[in-house]
gemmi code that builds the backbone of each chain (N, CA, C; Angstrom):
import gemmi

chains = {
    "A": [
        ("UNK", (46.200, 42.395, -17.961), (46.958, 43.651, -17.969), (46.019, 44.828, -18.182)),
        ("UNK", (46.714, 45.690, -18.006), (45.735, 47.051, -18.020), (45.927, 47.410, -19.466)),
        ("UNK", (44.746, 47.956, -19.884), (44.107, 48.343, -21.494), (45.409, 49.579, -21.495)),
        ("UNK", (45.856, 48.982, -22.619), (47.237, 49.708, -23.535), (46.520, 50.653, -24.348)),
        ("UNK", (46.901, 52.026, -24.000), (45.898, 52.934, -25.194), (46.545, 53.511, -26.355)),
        ("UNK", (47.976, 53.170, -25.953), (48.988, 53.578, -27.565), (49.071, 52.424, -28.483)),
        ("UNK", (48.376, 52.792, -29.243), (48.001, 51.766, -30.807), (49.694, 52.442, -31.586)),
        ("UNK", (49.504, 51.554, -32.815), (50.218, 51.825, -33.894), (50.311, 50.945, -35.288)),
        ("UNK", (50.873, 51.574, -36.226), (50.461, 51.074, -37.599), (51.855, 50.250, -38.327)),
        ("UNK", (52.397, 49.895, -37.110), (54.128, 49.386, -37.406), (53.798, 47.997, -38.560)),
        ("UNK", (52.604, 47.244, -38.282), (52.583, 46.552, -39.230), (52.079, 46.572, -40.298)),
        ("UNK", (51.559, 47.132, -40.684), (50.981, 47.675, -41.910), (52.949, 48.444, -42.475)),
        ("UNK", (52.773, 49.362, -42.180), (54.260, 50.140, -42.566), (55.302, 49.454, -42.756)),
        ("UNK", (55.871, 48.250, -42.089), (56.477, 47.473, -42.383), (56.195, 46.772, -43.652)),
        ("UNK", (54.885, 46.360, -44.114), (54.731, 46.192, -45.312), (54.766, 46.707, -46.564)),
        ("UNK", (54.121, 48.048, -46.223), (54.287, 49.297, -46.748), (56.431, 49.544, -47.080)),
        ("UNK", (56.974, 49.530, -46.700), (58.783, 49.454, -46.660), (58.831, 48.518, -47.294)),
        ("UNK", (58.794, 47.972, -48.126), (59.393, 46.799, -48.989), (59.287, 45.585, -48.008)),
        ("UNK", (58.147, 45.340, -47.201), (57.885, 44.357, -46.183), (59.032, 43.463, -45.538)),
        ("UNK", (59.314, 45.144, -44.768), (60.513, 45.083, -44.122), (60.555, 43.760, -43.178)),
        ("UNK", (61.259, 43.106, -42.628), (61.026, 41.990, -41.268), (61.054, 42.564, -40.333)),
        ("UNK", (60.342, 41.775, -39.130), (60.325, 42.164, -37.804), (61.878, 42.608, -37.441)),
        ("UNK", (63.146, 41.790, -37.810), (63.943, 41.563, -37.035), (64.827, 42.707, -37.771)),
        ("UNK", (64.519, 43.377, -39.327), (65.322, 44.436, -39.836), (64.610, 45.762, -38.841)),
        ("UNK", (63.777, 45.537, -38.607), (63.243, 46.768, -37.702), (63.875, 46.893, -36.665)),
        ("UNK", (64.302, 45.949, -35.716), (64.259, 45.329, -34.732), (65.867, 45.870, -34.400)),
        ("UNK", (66.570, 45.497, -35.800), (68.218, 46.140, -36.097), (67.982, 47.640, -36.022)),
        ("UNK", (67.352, 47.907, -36.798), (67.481, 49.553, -37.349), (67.033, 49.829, -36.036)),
        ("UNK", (66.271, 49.744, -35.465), (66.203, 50.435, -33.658), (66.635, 50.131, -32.778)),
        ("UNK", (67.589, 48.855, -32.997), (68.387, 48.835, -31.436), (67.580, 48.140, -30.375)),
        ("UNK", (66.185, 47.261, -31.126), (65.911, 46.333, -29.654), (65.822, 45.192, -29.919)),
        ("UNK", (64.723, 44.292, -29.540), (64.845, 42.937, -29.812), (64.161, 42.246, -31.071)),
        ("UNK", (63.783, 41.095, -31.840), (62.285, 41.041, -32.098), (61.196, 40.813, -31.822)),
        ("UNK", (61.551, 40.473, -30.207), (60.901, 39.984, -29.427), (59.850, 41.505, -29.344)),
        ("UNK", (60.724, 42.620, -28.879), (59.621, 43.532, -28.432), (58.801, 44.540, -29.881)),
        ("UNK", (59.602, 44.292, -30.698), (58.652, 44.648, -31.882), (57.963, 43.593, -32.443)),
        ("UNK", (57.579, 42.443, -31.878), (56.591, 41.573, -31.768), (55.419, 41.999, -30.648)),
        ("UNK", (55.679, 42.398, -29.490), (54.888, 42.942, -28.503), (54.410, 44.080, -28.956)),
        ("UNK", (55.336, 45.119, -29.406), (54.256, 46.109, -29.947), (53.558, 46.165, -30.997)),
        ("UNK", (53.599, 44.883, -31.711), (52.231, 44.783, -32.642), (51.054, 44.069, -32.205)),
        ("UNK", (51.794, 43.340, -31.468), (50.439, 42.877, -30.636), (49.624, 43.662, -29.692)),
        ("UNK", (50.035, 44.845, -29.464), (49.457, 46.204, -28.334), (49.647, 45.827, -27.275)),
        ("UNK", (50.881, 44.745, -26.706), (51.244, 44.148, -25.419), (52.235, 45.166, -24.851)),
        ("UNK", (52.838, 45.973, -25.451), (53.873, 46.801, -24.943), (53.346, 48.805, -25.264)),
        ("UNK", (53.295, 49.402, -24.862), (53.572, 50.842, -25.244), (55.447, 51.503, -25.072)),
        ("UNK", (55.201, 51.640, -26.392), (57.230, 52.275, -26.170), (57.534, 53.354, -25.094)),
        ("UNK", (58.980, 53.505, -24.787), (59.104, 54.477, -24.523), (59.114, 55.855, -25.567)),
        ("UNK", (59.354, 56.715, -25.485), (59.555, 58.290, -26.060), (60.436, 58.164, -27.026)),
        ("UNK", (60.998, 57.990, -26.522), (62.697, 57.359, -27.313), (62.980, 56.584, -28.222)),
        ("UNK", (62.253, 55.267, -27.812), (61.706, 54.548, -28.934), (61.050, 54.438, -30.102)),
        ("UNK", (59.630, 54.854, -29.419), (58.635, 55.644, -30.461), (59.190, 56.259, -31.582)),
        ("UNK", (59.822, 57.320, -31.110), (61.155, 58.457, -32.332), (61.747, 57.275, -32.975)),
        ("UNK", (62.909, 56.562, -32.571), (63.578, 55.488, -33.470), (62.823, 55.157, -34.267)),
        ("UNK", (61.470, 54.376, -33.897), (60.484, 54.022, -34.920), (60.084, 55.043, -36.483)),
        ("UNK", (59.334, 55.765, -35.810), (59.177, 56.476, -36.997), (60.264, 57.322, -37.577)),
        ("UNK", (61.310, 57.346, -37.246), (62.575, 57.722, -38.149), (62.989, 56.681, -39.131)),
        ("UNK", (62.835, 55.423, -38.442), (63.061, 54.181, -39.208), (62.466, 54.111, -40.841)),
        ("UNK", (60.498, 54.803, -40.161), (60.063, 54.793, -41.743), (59.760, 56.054, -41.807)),
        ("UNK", (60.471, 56.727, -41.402), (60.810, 58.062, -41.743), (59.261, 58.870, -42.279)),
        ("UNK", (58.497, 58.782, -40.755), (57.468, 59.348, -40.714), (57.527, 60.213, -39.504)),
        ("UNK", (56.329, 61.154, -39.410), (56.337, 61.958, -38.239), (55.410, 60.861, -37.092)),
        ("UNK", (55.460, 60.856, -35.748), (55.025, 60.333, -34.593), (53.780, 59.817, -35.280)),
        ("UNK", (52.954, 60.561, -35.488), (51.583, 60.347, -35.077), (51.289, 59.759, -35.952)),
        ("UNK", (52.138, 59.394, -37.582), (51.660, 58.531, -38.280), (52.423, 57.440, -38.031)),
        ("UNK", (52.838, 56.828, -36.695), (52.891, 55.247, -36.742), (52.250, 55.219, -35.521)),
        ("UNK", (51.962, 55.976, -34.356), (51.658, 55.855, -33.726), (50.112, 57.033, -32.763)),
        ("UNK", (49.088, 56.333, -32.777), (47.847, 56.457, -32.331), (47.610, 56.365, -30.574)),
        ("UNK", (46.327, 57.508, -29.936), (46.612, 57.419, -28.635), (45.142, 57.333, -28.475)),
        ("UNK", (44.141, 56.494, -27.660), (43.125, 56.492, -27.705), (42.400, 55.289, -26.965)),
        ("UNK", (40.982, 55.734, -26.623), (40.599, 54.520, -25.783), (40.281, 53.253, -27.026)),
        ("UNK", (40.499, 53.447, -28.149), (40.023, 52.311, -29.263), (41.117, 51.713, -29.807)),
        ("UNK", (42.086, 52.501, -29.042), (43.388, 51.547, -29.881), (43.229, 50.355, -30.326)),
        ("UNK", (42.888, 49.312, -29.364), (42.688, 48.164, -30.205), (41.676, 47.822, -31.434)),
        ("UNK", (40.930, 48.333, -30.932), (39.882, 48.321, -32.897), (40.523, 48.330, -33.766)),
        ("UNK", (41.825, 49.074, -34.243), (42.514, 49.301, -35.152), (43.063, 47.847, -35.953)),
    ],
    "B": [
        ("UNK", (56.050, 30.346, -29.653), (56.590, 31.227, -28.240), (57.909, 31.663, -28.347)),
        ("UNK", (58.368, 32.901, -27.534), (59.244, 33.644, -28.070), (60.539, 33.196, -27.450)),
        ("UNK", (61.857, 33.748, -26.916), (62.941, 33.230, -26.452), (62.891, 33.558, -24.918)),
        ("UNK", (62.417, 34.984, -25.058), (62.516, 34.738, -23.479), (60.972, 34.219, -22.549)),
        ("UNK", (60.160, 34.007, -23.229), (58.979, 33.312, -22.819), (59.962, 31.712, -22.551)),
        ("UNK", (59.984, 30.863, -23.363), (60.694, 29.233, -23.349), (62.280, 29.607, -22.275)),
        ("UNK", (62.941, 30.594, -22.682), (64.164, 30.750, -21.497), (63.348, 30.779, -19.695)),
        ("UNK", (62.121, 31.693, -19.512), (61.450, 31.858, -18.224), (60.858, 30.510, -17.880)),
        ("UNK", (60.237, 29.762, -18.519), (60.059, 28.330, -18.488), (60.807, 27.641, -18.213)),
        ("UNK", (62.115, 27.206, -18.652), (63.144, 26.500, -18.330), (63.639, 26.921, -17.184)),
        ("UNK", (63.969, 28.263, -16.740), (64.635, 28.527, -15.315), (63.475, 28.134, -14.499)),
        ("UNK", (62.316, 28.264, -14.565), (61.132, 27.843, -13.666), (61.121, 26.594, -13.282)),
        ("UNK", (61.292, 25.664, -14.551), (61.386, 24.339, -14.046), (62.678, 23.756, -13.636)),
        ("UNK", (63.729, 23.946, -13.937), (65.457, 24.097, -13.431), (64.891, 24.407, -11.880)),
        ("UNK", (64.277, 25.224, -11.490), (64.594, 26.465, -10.371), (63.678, 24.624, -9.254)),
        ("UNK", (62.726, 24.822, -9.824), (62.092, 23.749, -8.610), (62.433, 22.533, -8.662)),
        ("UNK", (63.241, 21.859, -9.747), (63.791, 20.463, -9.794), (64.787, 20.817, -8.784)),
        ("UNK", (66.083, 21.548, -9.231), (67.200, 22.192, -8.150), (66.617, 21.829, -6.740)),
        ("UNK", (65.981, 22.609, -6.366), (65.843, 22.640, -4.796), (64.918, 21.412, -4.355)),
        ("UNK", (63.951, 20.511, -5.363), (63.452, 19.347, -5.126), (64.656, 18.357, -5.048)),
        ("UNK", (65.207, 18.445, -5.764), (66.501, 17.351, -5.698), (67.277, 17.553, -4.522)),
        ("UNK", (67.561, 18.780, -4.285), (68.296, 19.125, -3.233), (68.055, 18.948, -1.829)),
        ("UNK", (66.723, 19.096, -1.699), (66.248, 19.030, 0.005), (66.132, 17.660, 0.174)),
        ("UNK", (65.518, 17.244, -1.121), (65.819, 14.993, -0.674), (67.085, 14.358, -0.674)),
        ("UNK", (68.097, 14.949, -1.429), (69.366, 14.771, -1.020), (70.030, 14.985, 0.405)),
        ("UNK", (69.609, 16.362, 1.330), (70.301, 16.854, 1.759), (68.669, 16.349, 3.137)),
        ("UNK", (67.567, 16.335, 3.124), (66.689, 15.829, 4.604), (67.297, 14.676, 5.111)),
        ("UNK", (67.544, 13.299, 4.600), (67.659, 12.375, 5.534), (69.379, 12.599, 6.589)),
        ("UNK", (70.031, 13.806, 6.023), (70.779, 14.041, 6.865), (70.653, 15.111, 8.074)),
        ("UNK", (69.882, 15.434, 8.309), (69.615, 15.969, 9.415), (69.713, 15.819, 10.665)),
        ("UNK", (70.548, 16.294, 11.687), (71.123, 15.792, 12.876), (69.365, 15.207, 13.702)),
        ("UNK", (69.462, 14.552, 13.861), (67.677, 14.358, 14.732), (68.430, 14.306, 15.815)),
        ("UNK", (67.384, 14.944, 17.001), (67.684, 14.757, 18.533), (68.539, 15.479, 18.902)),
        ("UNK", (69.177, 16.568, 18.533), (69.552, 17.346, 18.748), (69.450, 18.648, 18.373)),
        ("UNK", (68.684, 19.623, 19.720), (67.777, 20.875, 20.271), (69.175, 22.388, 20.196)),
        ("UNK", (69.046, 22.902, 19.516), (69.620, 24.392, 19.084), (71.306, 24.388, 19.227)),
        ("UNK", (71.480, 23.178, 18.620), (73.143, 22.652, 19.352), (74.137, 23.444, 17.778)),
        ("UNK", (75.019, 23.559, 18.589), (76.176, 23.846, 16.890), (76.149, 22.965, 15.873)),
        ("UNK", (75.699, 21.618, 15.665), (75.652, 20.978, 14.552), (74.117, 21.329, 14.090)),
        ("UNK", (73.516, 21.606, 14.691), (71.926, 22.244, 14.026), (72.606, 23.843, 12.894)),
        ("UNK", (73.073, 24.361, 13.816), (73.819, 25.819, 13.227), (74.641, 25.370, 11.733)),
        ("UNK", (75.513, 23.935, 12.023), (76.408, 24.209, 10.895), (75.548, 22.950, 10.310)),
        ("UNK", (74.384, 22.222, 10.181), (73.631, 21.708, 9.429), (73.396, 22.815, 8.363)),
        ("UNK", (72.313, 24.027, 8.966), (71.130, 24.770, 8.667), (72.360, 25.985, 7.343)),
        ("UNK", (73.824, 26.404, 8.191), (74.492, 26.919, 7.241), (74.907, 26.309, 6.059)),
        ("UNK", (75.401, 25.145, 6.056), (75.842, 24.867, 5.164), (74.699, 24.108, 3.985)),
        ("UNK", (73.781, 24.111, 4.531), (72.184, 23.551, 3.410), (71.970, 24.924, 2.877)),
        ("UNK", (72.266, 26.083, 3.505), (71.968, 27.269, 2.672), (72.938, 27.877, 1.733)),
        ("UNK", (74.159, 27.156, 2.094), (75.590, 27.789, 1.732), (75.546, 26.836, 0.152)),
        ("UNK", (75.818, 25.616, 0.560), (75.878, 25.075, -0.827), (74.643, 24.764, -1.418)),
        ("UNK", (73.416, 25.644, -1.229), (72.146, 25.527, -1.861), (72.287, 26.720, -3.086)),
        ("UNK", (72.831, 27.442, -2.621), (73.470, 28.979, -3.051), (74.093, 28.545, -4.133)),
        ("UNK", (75.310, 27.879, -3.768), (76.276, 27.863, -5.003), (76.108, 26.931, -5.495)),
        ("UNK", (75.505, 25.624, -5.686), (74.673, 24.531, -6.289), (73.287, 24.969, -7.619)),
        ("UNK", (72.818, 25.895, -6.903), (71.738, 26.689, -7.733), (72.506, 27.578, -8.850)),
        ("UNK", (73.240, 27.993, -8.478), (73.907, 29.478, -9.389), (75.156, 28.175, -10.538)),
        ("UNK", (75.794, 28.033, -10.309), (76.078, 26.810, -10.886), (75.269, 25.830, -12.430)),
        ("UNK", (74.214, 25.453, -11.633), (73.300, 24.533, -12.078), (72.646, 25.601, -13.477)),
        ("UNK", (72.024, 26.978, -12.816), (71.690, 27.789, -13.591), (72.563, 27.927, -14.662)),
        ("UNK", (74.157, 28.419, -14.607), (74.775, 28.558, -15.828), (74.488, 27.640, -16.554)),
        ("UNK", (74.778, 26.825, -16.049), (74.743, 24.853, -17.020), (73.485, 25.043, -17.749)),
        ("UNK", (72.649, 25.286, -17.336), (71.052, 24.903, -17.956), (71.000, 25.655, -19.347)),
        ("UNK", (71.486, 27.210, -18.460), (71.161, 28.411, -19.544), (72.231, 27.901, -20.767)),
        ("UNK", (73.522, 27.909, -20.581), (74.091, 27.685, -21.687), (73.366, 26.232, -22.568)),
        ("UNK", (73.302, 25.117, -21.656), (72.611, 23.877, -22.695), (71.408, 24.834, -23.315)),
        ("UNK", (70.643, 25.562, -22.848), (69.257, 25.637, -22.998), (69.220, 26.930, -24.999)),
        ("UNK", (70.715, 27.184, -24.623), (71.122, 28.535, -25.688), (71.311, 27.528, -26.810)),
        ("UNK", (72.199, 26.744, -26.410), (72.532, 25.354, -27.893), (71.503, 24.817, -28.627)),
        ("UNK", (70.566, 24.571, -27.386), (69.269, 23.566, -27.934), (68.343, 24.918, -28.799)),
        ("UNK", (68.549, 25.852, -28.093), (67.617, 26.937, -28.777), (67.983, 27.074, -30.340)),
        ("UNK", (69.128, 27.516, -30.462), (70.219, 27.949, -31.818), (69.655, 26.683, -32.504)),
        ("UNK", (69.821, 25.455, -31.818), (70.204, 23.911, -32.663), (68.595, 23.864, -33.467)),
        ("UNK", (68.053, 23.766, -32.432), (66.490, 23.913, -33.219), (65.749, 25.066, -33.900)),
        ("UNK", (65.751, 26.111, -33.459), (65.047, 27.205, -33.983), (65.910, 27.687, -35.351)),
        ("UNK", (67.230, 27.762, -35.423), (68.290, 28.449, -36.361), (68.564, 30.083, -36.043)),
        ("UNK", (67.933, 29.979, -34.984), (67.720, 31.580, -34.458), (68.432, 32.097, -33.495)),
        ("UNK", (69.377, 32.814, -33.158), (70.538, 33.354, -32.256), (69.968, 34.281, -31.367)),
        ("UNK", (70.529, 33.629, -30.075), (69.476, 34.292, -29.326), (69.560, 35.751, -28.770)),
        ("UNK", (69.085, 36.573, -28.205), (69.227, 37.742, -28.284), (70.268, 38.129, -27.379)),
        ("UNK", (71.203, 38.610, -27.974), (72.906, 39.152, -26.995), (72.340, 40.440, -26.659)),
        ("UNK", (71.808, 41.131, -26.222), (71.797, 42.513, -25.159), (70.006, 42.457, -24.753)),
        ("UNK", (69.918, 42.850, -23.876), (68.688, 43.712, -23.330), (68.255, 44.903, -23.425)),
        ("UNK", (66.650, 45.017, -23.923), (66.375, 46.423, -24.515), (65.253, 46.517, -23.318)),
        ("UNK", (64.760, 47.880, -23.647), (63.854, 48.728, -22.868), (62.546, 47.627, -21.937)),
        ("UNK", (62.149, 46.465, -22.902), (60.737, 45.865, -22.705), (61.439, 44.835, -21.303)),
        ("UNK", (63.097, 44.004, -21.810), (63.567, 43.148, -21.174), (63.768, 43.411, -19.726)),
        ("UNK", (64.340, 45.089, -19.717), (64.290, 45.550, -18.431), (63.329, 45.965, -17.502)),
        ("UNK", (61.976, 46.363, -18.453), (60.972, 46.680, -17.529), (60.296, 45.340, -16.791)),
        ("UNK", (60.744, 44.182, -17.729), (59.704, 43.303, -17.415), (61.051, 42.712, -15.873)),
        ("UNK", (62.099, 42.807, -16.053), (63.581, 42.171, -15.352), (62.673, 43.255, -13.742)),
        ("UNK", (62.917, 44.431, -13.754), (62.346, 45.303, -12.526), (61.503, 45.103, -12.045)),
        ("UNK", (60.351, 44.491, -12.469), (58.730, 43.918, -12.290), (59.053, 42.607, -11.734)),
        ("UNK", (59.938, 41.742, -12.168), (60.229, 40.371, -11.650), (61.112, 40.280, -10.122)),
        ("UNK", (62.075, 41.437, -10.337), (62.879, 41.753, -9.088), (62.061, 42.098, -7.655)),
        ("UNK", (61.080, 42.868, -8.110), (60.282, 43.477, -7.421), (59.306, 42.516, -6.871)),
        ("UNK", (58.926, 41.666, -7.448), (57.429, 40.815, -6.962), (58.599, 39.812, -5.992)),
        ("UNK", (59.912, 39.133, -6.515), (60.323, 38.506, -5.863), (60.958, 39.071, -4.513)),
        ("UNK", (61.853, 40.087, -4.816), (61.985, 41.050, -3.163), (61.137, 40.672, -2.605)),
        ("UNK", (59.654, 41.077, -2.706), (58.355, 41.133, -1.865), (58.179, 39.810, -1.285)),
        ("UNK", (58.198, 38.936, -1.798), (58.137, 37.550, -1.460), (59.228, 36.972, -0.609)),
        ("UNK", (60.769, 37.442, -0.829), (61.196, 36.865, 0.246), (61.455, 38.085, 1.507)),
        ("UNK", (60.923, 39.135, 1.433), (60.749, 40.081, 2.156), (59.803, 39.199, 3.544)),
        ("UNK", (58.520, 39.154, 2.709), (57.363, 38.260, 3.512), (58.072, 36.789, 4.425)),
        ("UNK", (58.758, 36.249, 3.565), (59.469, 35.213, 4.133), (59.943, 35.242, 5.587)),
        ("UNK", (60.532, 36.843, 5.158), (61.915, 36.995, 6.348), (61.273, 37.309, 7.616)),
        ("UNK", (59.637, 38.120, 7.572), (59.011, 38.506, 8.577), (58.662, 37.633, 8.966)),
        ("UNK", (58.543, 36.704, 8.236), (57.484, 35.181, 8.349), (58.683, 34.508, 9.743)),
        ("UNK", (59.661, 34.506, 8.910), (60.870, 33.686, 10.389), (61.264, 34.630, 11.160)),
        ("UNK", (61.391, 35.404, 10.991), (61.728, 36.275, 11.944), (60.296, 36.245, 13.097)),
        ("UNK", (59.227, 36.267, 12.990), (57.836, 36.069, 13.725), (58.224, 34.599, 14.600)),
        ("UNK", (58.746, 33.686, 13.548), (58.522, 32.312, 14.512), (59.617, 32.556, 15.411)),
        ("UNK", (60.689, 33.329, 15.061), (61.326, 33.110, 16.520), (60.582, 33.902, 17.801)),
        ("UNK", (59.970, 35.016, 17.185), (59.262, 35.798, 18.772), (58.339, 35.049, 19.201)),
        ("UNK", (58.021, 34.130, 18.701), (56.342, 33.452, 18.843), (57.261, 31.622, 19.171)),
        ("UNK", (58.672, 32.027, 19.851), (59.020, 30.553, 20.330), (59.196, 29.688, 19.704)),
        ("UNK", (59.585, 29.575, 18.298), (59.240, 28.010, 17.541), (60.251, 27.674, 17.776)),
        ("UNK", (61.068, 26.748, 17.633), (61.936, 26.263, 17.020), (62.873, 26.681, 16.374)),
        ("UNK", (64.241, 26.866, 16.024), (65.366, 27.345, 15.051), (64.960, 26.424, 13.317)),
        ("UNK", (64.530, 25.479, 13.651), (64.583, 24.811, 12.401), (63.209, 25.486, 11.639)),
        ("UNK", (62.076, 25.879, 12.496), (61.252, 26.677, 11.446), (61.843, 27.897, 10.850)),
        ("UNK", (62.339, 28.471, 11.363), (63.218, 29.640, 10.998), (63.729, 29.537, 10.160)),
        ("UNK", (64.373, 28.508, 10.143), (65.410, 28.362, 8.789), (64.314, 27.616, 7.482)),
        ("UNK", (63.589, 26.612, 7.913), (62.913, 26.165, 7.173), (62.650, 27.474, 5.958)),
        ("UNK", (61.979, 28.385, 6.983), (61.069, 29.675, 6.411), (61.853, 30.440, 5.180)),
        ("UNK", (62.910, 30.351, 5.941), (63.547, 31.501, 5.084), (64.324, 30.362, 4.052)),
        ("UNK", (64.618, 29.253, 4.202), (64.860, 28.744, 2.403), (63.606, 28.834, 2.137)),
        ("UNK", (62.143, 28.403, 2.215), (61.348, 28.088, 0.960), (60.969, 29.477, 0.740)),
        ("UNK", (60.989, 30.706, 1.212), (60.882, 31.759, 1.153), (61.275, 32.508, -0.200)),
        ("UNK", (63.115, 31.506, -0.011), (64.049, 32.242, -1.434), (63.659, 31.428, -2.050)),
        ("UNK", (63.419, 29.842, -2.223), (63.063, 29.309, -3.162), (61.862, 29.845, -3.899)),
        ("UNK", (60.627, 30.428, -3.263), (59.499, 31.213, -3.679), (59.656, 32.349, -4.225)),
        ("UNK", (60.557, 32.687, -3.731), (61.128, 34.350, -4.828), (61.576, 33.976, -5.807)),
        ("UNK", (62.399, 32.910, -5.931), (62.734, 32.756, -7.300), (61.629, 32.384, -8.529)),
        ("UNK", (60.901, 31.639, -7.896), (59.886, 31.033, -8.698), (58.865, 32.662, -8.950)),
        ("UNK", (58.810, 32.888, -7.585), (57.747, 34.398, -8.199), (58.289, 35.527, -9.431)),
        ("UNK", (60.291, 35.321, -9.363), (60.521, 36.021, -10.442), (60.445, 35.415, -11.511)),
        ("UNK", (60.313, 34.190, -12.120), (60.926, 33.217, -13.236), (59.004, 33.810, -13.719)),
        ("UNK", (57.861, 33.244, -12.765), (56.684, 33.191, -13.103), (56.186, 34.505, -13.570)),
        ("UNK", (56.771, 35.848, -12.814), (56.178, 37.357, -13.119), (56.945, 37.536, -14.632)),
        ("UNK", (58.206, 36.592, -14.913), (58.932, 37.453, -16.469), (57.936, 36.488, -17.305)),
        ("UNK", (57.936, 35.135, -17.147), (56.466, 34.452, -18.046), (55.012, 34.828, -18.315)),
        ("UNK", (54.670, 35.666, -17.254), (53.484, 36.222, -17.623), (53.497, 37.703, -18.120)),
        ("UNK", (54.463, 38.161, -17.931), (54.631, 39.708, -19.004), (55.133, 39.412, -20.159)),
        ("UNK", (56.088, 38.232, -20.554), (56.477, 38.235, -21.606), (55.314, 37.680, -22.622)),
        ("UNK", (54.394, 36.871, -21.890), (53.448, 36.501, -22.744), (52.172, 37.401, -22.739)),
        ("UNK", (51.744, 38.362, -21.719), (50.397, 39.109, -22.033), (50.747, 40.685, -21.669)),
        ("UNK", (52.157, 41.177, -21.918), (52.598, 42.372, -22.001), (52.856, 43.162, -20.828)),
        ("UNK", (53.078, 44.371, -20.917), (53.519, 45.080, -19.926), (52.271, 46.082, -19.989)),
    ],
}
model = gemmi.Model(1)
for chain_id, residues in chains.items():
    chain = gemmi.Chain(chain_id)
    for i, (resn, *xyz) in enumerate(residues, 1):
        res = gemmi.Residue()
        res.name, res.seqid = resn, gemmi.SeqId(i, " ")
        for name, pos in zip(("N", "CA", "C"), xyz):
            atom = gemmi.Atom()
            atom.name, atom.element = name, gemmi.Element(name[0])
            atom.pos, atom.b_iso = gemmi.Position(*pos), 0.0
            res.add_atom(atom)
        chain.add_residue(res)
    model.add_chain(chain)
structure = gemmi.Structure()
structure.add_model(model)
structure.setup_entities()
């Protein structure tokens, strides 16, 4: 696949939340756990829409769950 | 592995047992020795007709056994709606398979200008759909496992 350049810190933060589960995340946004399994693995980039759900979830602004960059994966 | 990774697996292998079972069931009846006649026509329709509704059929059956065995073993319920990732990867699968039996159709459609036979024609265009299916079952297995 082609190099995914939107990183993010969903797993860490999830721990950070009273080490929330994949699948309470997964509720609180309305998708699967399947794909908040993919986006910790950097297999998926969200949509716009999503992204927002996310960090409303841990009730952060964008850019602190989510990173844009050619190093995303280093993270 | 996840649910719809092991669900794309199972229709993959469902998808080519189906039509393996089916064409050895359904070859040794083949009218032989008889050249573009109406029983060639209502052979060639009705191998496509109840290949159709034999497959779609077979599919429910599988998927529902395949939901029990999932629940029975994992304890895990499997996912009731489709989100954003399910559909991109569902459009990507639609798409590679269109293309494939797209190719098919030019493919028989060619053997008739180029004289073959009616039975390549038809040949073409089942393994054609049988290949689309498999190209969609195979394109949702490899996004679901190395992303979008």
């Amino acid at each position: 696949m082609g190099k995914n350049l939107v990183g993010n810190y969903i797993r860490k933060l999830r721990f950070d939340h009273n080490e929330m589960t994949q699948q309470q995340l997964a509720d609180k946004v309305g998708v699967t756990r399947q794909t908040i399994v993919a986006l910790e693995k950097g297999n998926y980039s969200p949509s716009l829409e999503l992204a927002f759900r996310i960090s409303h979830a841990f009730k952060l602004p964008l850019e602190e769950v989510f990173f844009y960059g050619e190093n995303s994966e280093e993270r | 592995m996840t649910y719809q990774e092991k669900k794309s697996i199972v229709s993959l292998i469902s998808s080519i047992l189906i039509f393996a079972a089916y064409c050895l069931y359904r070859y040794p009846q083949y009218p032989e020795g008889v050249m573009d006649s109406k029983e060639i026509f209502h052979y060639w329709g009705s191998f496509v007709l109840v290949l159709t509704l034999v497959s779609i059929a077979a599919h429910i059956v599988i998927s529902i056994i395949f939901n029990i065995f999932f629940r029975m073993t994992t304890g895990e319920k499997e996912p009731s709606f489709a989100d954003e990732l399910d559909k991109l990867i569902d459009l990507k699968a639609f798409r590679n398979s269109f293309f494939v039996f797209i190719l098919g159709f030019l493919l028989a459609m060619g053997s008739l200008n180029f004289n073959q036979p009616l039975k390549v024609m038809f040949i073409i265009l089942i393994v054609s759909g049988f290949l689309s299916d498999v190209t969609g079952s195979l394109t949702r297995l490899y996004h679901y496992k190395k992303g979008v």
